[in-house]
Every structure is written in structure tokens, then in C-alpha cells.
C-alpha positions in Angstrom: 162.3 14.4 53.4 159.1 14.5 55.3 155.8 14.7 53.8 153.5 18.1 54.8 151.0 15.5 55.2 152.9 13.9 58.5 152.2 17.2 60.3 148.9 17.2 60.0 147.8 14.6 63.0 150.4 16.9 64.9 149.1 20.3 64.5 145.0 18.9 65.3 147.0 17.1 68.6 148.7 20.5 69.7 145.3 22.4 68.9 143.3 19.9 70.7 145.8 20.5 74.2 145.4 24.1 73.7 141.7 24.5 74.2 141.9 22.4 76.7 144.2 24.4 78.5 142.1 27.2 77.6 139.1 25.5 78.9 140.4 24.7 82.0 142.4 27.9 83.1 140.8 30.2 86.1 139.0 33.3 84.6 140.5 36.8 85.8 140.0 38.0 88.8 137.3 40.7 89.0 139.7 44.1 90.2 137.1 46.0 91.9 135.2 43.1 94.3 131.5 43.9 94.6 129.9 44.0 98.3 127.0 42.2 97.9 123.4 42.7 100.4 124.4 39.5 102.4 127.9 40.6 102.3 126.7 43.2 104.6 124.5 40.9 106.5 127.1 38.5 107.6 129.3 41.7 109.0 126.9 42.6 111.3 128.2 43.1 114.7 132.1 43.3 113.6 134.4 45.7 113.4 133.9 45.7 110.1 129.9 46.4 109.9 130.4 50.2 108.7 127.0 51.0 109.8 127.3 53.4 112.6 129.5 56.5 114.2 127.4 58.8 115.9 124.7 56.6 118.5 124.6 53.3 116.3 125.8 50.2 117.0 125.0 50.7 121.2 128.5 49.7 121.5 131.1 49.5 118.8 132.9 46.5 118.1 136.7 45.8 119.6 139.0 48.1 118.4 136.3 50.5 116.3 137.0 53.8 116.6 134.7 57.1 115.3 134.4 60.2 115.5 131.1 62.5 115.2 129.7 65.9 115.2 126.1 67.6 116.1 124.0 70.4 115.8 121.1 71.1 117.1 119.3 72.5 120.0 119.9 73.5 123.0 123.1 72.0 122.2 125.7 71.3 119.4 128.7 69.2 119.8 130.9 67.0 119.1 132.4 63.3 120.3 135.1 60.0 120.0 134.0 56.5 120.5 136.2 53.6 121.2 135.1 50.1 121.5 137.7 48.0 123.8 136.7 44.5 125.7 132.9 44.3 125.1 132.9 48.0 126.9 132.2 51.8 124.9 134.2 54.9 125.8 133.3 58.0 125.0 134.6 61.8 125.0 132.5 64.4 124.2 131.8 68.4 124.5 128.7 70.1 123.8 128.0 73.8 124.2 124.6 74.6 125.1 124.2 78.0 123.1 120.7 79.1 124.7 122.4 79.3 128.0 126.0 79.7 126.5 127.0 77.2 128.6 129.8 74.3 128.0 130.2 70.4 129.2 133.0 68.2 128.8 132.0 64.4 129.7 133.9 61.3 129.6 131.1 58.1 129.2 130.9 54.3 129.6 128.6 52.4 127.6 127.7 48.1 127.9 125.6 46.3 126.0 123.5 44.2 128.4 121.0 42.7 125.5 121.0 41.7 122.0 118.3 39.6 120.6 118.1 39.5 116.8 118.1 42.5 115.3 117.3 44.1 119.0 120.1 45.9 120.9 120.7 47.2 124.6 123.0 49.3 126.3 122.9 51.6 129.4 125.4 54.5 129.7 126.9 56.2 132.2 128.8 59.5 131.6 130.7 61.7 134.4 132.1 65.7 133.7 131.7 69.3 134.4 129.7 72.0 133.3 130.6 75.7 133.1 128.0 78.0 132.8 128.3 81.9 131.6 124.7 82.5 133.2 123.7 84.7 130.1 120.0 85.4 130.2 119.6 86.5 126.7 117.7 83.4 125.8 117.0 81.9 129.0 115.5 84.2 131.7 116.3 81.8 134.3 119.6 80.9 133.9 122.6 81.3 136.4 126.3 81.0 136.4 128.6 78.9 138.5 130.7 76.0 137.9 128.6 72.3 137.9 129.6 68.7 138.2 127.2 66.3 135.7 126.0 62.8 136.2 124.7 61.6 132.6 122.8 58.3 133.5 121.2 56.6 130.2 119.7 54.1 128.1 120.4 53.4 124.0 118.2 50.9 122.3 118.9 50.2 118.7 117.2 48.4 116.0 118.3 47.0 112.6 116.2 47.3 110.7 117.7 47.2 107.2 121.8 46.7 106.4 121.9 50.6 106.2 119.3 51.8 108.7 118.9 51.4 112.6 116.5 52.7 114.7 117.2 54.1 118.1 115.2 54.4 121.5 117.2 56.9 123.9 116.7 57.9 127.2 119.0 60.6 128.9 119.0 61.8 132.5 121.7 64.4 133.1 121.9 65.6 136.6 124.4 68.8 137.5 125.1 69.5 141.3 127.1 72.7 142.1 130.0 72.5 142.7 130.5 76.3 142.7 127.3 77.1 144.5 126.7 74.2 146.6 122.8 74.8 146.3 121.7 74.8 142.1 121.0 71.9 140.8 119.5 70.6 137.3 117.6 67.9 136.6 116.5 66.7 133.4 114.8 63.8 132.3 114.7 63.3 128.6 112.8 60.6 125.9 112.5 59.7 122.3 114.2 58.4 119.7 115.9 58.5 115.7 117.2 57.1 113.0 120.8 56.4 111.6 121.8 55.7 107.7 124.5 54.5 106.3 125.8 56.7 103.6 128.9 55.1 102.5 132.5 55.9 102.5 132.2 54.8 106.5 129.7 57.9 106.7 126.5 57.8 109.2 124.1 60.4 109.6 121.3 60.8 112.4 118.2 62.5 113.3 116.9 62.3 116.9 114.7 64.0 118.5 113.8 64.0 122.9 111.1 65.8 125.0 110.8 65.6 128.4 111.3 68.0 132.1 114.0 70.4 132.9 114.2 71.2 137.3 116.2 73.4 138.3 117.4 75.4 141.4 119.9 78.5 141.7 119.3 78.6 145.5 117.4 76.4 148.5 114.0 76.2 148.3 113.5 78.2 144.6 113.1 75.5 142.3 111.6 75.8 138.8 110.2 73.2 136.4 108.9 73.2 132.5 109.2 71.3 129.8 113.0 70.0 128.3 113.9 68.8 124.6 116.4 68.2 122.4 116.7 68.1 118.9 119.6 66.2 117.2 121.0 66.4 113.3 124.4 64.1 113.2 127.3 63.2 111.4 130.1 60.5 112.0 132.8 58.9 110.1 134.1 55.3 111.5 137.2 55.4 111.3 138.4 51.8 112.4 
């Protein structure tokens, strides 16, 4: 028979290999992976930045996709954006509830500039107008069927990983296409803010002032002062 005391140098050898196994196996992987501030940073211009759905980035990504919603006044509405080959398009339909008229605009959007955390991009939408002519809030108003050319400019700037600041200037023109002769010209300024909520959730406050010219007829034109006021909402969805 074998003595206890043989197994002694065996057990300290097969303890000695265990910690060192112990030592040198990987430590568990963490289950919920934390996104850290320069995470976010180095995202920044991809697909998979999740700051912006309703005016921020000036052009989504390749393949990003959002929806949005407004209210405000004059208008409320609501809009898609798709990013696809360096190019923006966008849907959207706004009613205009002082005049109680509606617009349905398809829009192109390019980003022409980006210098650090400075951004560019000129748009260009095209649509219709239909116009009630109700007069209880606008004294001035007129009905008739409209075609809209929505020139404009979106400058955006990062200024933290959830916050962008906007510079936005809109110049819708409507031609008749009912009444050959009314017209409406409006040139419009200013700017807003977009946060990053989370869950892929933006929100935005803008704000515009500008001029309004307008014509139901040849040679009875009318101008005074045009704003907009702007409280967003828009999820990324891709």
C-alpha cells in the first residue's frame, strides 16, 4: 500500500495548475455593453450616429431612414427622409391651419460642405398647394389650386454628441396653377436646435421670421411680415 503521504506533492501540483488556469481564463463578458462619450464620437456621420430625424444631420447617411412630425404655426406637418448615394429625399405634407390650406412636396437635399463639426446642404423641394381660401384668420387669403417651388439652405452644427445647432433658410414660391395670376412669395430666416433623446428619438425647436408677397390678381400685390414657429419630433428608424 501507498503511503497518504505520497499524495501530498500531487494534490499542491494539481492546486498549483488550477489557479493558474483560473488566473489565466477571460473574465465574462459584460451582457449589457455600455456606449461610452467617444463611442458616440467616432459614429458621427454613419448610419449609425442616432443623432437626428427631423432637420439634423443635413443629409442622413446611406441607407438611414426617419420619420418626423411638427406642430406649430402657420403650419403643422409631418415628413420621411431617406438617405441614398450621398443625396436626401424627402416627402412631406403640411397643412397650414390659418389659411386651412394643404401642401404635399417631394425634396432633394446635398451636402455641399462639411468642415469639422460644420455642415452644408441646399434643398430643393417641388409640390402643390390647395388652398380652401377661408378668411377666418387670414383676411387676405384666396382659393385656387398652386404649384410650390421650396428652394433652401440647412446649416448644422455639432455642437455636443447629443445636440446640433441649425441655421435654415426657406424660400417657397407658389405660382397658380388654377388662377394663372396669384402668386406667393416668402422668404424666411432663423434657426434651432435638435437633442438627442434616446431610443433613436430627436426633438427640435426652430423658429423663422421673414416677408410673405402675395398676389390674388395682376397688379394687387400685398406684403407684411412671414414667420414660422417649429416644435419637432422624429424617430430614426434605420
Amino acid at each position: 500500500m501507498m503511503r497518504s503521504g505520497c499524495f501530498g506533492p500531487l494534490v499542491s501540483a494539481l492546486l498549483l495548475v488550477s489557479l493558474e488556469s483560473a488566473a489565466q481564463a477571460p473574465a465574462p463578458a459584460d451582457e449589457t455593453p455600455r456606449v461610452t462619450t467617444s463611442d458616440t464620437a467616432l459614429l458621427r456621420g454613419t448610419s449609425e450616429d442616432p443623432l437626428g430625424a427631423v432637420l439634423t444631420p443635413v443629409t442622413l447617411p446611406d441607407g438611414a431612414t426617419a420619420l418626423y412630425g411638427f406642430v406649430g404655426a402657420p403650419e403643422l406637418g409631418v415628413g420621411f427622409r431617406q438617405g441614398i448615394s450621398g443625396f436626401e429625399l424627402e416627402a412631406r405634407a403640411r397643412l397650414q391651419w390659418f389659411q386651412l390650406s394643404a401642401s404635399l412636396e417631394l425634396a432633394v437635399r446635398r451636402k455641399v460642405l462639411e468642415q469639422g463639426l460644420l455642415s452644408l446642404a441646399p434643398t430643393l423641394g417641388l409640390g402643390v398647394v390647395l388652398n380652401s381660401g377661408a378668411t377666418y384668420m387670414d383676411d387676405r387669403n384666396y382659393s385656387g389650386v398652386l404649384l410650390r417651388v421650396s428652394p433652401g439652405l440647412v446649416a448644422g452644427w455639432r455642437v455636443a454628441d447629443t445636440v446640433s445647432v441649425l441655421g435654415l433658410l426657406d424660400v417657397p414660391v407658389d405660382i397658380g396653377l388654377s388662377n394663372g395670376q396669384s402668386r406667393r412669395i416668402q422668404a424666411l430666416g432663423g434657426g434651432g436646435v435638435e437633442v438627442y433623446l434616446g431610443s433613436n428619438l430627436s426633438a427640435l425647436a426652430a423658429g423663422q421670421l421673414g416677408v410673405e408677397s402675395f398676389q390674388e390678381r395682376s397688379g394687387e400685390s400685398h406684403t407684411r411680415l412671414g414667420y414660422s414657429v417649429r416644435l419637432g419630433l422624429g424617430v430614426r428608424l434605420f
